[in-house]
MDAnalysis code that builds the backbone (N, CA, C; Angstrom):
import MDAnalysis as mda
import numpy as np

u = mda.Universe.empty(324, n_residues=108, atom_resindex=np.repeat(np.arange(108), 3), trajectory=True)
u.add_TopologyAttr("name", ["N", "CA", "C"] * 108)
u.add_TopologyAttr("resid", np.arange(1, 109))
u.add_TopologyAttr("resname", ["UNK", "UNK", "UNK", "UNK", "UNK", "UNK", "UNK", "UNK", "UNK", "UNK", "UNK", "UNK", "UNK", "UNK", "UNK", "UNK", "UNK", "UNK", "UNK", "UNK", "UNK", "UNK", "UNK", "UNK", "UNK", "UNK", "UNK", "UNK", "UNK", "UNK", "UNK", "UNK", "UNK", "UNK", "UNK", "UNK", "UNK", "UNK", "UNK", "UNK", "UNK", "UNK", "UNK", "UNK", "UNK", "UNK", "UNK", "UNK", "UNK", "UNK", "UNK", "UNK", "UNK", "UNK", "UNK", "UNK", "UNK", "UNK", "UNK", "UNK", "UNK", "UNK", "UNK", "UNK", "UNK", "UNK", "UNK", "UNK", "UNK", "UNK", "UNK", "UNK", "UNK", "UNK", "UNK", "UNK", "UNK", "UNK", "UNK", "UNK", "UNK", "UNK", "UNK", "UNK", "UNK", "UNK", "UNK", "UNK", "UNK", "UNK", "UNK", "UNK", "UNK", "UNK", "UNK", "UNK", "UNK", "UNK", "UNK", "UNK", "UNK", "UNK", "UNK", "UNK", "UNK", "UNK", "UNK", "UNK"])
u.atoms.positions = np.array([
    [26.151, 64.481, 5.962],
    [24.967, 64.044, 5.271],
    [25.195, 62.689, 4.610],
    [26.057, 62.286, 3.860],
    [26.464, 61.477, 3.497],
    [27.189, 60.072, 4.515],
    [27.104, 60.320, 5.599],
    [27.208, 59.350, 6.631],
    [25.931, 59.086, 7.389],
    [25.258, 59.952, 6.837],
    [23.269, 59.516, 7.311],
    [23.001, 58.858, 6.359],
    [23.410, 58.923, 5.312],
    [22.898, 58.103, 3.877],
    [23.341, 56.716, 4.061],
    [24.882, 56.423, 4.882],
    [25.323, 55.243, 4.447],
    [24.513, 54.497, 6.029],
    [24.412, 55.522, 6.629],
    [23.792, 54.463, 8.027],
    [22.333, 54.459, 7.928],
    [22.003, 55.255, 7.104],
    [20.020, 54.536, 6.952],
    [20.205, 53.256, 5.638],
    [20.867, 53.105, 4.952],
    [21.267, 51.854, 4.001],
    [21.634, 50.848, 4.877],
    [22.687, 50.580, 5.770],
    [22.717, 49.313, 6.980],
    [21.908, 49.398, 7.655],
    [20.904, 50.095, 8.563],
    [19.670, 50.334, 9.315],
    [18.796, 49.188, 8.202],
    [18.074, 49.244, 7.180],
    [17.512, 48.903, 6.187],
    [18.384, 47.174, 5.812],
    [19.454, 47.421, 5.395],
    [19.717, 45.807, 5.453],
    [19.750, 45.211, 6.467],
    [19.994, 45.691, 7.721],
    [19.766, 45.094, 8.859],
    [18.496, 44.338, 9.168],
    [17.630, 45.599, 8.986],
    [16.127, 45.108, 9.258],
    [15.736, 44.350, 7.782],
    [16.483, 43.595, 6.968],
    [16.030, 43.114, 6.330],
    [16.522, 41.633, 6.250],
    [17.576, 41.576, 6.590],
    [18.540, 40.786, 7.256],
    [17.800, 39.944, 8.293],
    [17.415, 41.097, 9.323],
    [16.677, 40.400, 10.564],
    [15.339, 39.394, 10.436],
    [14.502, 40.101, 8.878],
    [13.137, 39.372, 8.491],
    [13.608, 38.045, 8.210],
    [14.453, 38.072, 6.821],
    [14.676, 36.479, 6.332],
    [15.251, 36.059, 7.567],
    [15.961, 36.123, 8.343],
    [16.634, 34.763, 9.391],
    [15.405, 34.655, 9.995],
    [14.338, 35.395, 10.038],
    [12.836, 34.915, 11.460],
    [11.838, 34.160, 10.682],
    [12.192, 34.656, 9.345],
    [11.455, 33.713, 8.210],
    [11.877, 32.073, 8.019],
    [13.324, 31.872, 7.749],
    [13.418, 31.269, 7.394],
    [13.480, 30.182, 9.119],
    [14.159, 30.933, 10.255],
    [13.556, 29.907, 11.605],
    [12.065, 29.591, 11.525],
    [11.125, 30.152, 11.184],
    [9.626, 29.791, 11.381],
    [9.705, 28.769, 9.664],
    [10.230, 28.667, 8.777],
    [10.134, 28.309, 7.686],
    [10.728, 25.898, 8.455],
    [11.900, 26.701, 9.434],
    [12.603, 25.301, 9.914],
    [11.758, 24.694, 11.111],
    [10.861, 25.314, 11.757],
    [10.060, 25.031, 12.290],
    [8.832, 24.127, 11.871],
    [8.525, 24.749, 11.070],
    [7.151, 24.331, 10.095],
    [7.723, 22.553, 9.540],
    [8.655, 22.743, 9.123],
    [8.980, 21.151, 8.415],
    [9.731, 20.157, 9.301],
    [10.221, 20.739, 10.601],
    [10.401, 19.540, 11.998],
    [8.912, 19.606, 11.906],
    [7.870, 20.619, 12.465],
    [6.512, 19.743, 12.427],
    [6.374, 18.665, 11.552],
    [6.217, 19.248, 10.445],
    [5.478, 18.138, 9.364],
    [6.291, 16.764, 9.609],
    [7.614, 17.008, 9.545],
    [8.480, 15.810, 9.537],
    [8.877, 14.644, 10.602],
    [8.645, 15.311, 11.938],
    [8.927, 14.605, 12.634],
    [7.688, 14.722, 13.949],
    [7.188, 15.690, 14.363],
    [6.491, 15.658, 15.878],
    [5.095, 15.315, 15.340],
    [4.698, 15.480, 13.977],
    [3.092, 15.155, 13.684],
    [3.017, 13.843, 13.370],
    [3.608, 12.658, 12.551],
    [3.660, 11.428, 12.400],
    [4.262, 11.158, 13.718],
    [5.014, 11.076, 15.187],
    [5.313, 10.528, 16.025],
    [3.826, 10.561, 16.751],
    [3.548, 11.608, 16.721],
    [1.770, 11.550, 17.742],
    [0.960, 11.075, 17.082],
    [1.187, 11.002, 15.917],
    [0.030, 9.942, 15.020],
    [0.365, 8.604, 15.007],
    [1.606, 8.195, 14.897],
    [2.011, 6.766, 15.768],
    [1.622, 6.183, 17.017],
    [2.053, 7.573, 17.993],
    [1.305, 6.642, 19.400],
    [0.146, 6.828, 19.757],
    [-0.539, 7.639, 19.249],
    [-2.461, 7.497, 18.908],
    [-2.943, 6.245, 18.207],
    [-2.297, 5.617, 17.091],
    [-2.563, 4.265, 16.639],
    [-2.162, 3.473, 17.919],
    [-1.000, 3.512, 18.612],
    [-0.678, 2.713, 19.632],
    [-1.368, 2.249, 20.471],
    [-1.964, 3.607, 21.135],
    [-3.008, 3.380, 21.957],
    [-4.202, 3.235, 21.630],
    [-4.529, 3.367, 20.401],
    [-5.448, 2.396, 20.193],
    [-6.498, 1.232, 20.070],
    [-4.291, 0.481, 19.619],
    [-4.020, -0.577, 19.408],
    [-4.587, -1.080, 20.788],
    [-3.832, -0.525, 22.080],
    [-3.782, -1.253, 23.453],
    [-5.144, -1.389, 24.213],
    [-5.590, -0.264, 23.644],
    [-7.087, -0.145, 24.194],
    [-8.405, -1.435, 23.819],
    [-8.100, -1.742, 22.313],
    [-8.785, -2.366, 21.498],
    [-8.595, -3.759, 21.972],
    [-7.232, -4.275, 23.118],
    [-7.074, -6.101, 22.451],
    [-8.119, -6.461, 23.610],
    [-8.955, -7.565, 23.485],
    [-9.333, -8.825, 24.399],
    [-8.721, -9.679, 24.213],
    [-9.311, -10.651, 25.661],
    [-9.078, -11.713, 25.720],
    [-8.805, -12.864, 25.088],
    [-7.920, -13.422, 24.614],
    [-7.611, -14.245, 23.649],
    [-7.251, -13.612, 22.613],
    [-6.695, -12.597, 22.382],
    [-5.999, -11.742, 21.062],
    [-3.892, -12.464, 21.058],
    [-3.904, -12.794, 20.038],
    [-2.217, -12.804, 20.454],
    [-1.266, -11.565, 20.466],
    [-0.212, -11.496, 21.221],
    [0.525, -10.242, 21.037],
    [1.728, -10.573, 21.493],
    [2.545, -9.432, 21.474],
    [3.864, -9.535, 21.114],
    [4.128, -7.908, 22.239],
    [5.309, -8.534, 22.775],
    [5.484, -7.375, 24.257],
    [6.899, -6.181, 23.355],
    [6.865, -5.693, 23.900],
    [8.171, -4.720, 23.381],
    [9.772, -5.518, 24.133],
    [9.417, -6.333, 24.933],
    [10.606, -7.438, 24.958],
    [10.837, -8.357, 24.439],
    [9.925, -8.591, 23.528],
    [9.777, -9.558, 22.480],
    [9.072, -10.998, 22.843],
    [8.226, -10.945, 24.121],
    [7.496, -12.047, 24.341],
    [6.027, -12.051, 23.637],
    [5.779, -13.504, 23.071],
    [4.852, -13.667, 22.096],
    [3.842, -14.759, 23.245],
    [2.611, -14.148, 23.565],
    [1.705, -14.897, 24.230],
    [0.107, -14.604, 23.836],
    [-0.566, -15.071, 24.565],
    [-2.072, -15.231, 24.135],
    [-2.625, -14.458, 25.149],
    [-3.706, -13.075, 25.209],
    [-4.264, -12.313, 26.563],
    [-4.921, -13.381, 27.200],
    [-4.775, -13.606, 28.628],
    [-5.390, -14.885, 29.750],
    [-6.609, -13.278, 30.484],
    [-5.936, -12.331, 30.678],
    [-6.666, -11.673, 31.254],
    [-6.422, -9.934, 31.419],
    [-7.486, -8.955, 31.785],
    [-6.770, -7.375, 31.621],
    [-7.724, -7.039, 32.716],
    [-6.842, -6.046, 33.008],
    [-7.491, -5.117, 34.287],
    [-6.816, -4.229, 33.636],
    [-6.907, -2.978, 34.690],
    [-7.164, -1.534, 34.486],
    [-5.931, -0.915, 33.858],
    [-4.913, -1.518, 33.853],
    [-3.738, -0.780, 33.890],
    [-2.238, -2.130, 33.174],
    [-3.410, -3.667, 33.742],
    [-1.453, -4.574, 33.803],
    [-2.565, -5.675, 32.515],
    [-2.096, -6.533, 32.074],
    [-2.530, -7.524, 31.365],
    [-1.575, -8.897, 31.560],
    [-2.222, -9.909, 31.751],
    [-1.870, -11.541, 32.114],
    [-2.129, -12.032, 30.640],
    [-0.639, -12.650, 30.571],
    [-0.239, -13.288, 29.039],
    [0.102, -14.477, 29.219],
    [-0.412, -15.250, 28.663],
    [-0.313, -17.009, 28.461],
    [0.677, -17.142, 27.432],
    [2.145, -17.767, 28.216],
    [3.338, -18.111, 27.055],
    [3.800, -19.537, 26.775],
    [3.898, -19.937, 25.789],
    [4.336, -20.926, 26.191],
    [4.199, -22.486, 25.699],
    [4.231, -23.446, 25.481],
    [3.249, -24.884, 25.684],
    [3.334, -25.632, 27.562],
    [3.939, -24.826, 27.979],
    [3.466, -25.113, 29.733],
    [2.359, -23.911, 30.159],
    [2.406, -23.096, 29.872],
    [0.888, -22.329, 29.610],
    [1.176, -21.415, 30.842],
    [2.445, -20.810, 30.786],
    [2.690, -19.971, 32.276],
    [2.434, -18.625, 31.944],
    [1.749, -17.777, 33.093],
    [1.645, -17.015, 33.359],
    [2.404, -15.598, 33.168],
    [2.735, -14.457, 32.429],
    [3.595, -13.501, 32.945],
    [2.257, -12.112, 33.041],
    [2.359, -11.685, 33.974],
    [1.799, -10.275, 33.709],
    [2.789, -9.149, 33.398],
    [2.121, -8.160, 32.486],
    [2.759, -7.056, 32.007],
    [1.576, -5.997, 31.882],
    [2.512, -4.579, 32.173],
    [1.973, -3.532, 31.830],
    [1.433, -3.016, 30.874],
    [0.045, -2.848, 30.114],
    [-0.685, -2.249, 29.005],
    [0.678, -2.019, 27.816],
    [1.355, -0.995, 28.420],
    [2.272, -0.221, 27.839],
    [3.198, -0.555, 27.178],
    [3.515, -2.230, 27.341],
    [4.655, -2.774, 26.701],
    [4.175, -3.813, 25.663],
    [2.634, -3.804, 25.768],
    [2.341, -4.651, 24.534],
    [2.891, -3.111, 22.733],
    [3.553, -3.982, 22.308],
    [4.018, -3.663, 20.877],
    [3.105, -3.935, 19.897],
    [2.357, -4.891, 19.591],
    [1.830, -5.605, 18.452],
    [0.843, -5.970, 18.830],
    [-0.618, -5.886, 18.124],
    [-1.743, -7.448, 17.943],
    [-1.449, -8.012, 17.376],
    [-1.277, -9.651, 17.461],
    [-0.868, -10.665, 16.268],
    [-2.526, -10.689, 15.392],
    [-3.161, -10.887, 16.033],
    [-4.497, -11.285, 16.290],
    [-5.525, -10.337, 15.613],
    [-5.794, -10.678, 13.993],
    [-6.992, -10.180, 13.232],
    [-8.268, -10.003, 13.344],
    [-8.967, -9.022, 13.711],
    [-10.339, -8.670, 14.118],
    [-11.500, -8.180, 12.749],
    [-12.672, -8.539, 12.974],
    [-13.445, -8.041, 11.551],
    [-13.185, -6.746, 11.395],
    [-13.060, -5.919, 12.567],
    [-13.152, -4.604, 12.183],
    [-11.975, -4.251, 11.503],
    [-11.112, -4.760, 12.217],
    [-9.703, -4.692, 11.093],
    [-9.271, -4.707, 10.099],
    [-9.281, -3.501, 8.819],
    [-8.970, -3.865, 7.288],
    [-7.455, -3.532, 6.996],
    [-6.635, -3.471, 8.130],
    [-5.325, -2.510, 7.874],
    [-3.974, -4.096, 7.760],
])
């Protein structure tokens, strides 16, 4: 009888044991959200935004660090004027980094 007593007492810390560690994983879960995966998708939602928003003649800045003026955009690539010889590079949407280039709508 007394060895049913001591094994329903570990049965019981066990299963109590088992709550806090599922608590406290859903507890480490919850604050990688907050901390890290909800501000990264709220970063590249401004991003794309950003990429969606520039015209023609906006200045910008590439994620290779080239600083030119938009010459032109199609669907997918954008033509950047660099330079004082006024040459040409096209690049992919995706690698513009920055608008230099202040818009009215812009209060940020």
């Amino acid at each position: 009888m007394l060895d049913m007593l001591l094994f329903s007492s570990d049965s019981t810390s066990s299963t109590a044991s088992m709550w806090s560690s599922l608590i406290m994983l859903v507890v480490i879960i919850v604050i990688f959200y907050f901390l890290i995966i909800r501000p990264q998708r709220k970063q590249e939602k401004e991003e794309k935004a950003m990429r969606e928003a520039i015209e023609v003649g906006d200045e910008v800045v590439t994620n290779g660090g080239i600083v030119g003026i938009i010459f032109s955009i199609k669907d997918d690539t954008v033509v950047i004027e660099t330079g004082s010889d006024r040459s040409k590079i096209r690049v992919m949407k995706w690698a513009i980094a920055k608008n230099l280039t202040v818009h009215d709508g812009d209060e940020k």
